[in-house]
N, C-alpha and C positions, 0 to 999 in steps of 0.2 A: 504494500500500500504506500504511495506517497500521497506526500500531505504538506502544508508549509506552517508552522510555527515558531515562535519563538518563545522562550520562560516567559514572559510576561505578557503573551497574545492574548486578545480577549475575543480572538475572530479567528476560527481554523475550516480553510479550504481545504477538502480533499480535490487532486489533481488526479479524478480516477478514468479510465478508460474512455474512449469514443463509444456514445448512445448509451452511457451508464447513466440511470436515472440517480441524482444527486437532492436529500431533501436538507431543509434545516430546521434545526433543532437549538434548546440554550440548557443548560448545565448551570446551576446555582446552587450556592450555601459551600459545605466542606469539602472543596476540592483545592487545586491543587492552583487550575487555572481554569475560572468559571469563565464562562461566556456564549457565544452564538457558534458552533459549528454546524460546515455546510458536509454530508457526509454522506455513502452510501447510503438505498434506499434499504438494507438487507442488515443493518448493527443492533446487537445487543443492550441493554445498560451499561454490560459489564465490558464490553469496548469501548463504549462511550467514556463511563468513566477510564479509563486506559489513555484515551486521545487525551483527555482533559488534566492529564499529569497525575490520575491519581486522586483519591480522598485525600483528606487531611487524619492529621493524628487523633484528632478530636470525633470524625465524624460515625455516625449511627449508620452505619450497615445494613440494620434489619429493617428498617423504615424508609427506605428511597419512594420519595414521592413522582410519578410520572402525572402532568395535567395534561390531558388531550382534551382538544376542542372539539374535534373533528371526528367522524359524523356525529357523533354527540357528545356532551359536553361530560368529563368523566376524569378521574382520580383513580390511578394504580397504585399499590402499595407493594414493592418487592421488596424482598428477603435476601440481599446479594450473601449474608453469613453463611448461606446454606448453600449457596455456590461454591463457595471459596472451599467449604469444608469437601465435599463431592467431586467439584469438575462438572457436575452436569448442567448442561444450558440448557435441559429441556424446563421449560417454564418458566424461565428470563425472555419478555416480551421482546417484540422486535418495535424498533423505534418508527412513527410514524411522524407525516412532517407537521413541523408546526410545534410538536412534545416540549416540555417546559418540564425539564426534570431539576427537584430538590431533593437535597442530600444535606438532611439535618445534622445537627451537633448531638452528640452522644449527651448523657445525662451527668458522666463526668465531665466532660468538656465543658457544658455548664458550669458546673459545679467551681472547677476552673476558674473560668470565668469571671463567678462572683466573687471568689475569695482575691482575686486580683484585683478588681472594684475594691471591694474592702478595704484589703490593704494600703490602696492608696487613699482612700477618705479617711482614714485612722490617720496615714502621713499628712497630711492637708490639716487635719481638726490638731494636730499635735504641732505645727509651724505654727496656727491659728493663736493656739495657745502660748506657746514660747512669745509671738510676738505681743498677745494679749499682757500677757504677765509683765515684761520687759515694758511696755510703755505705761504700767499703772506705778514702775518702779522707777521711772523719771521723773515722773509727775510731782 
């Protein structure tokens, strides 16, 4: 397969064969490199995600959101853990055009998250304070 990207692409052409029907699709949340690929008509999630560099460290697995619009308007929920553990693609959908796939954050990843929020409003309330204190001791 060739393709053109670069680490920081938010747009990836596949440069696939002559009368190869080419659809597009966009990749969001924990990846690697989210954005719009244009891509065979015939890819999995689990190549999509691949094209797209990869989940991130944080990301949830078993909850990949696929939105299709087309012909009706409709929400898939795949299980890539259970790929990964098997090998089997039987039952990892084939992407259709237009698909708007999310790839949410894991529940630690969150978690993460918060406690790094945290830590820095404890740093911020604790400057707040050092300079609170310091100019009632001028006064």
């Amino acid at each position: 397969m060739q393709g053109g990207t670069s680490p920081s692409a938010k747009y990836y052409v596949y440069l696939g064969g002559t009368g190869e029907l080419e659809i597009k699709v966009s990749i969001w949340g924990e990846i690697t490199s989210p954005g719009l690929y244009s891509i065979p008509d015939d890819i999995d999630i689990a190549t999509l995600l691949s094209l797209a560099g990869g989940p991130s460290k944080d990301a949830d697995l078993s909850k990949i959101k696929i939105v299709r619009s087309f012909p009706t308007p409709s929400v898939i929920t795949v299980n890539l853990k259970s790929f990964f553990k098997t090998g089997k693609r039987e039952g990892l959908p084939l992407l259709k055009p237009g698909d708007m796939v999310r790839v949410n954050r894991s529940s630690w990843g969150s978690f993460k998250e918060f406690t790094h929020w945290l830590t820095e409003t404890a740093i911020l309330l604790g400057v707040y304070l050092q300079l609170y204190n310091l100019s009632k001791e001028i006064r």
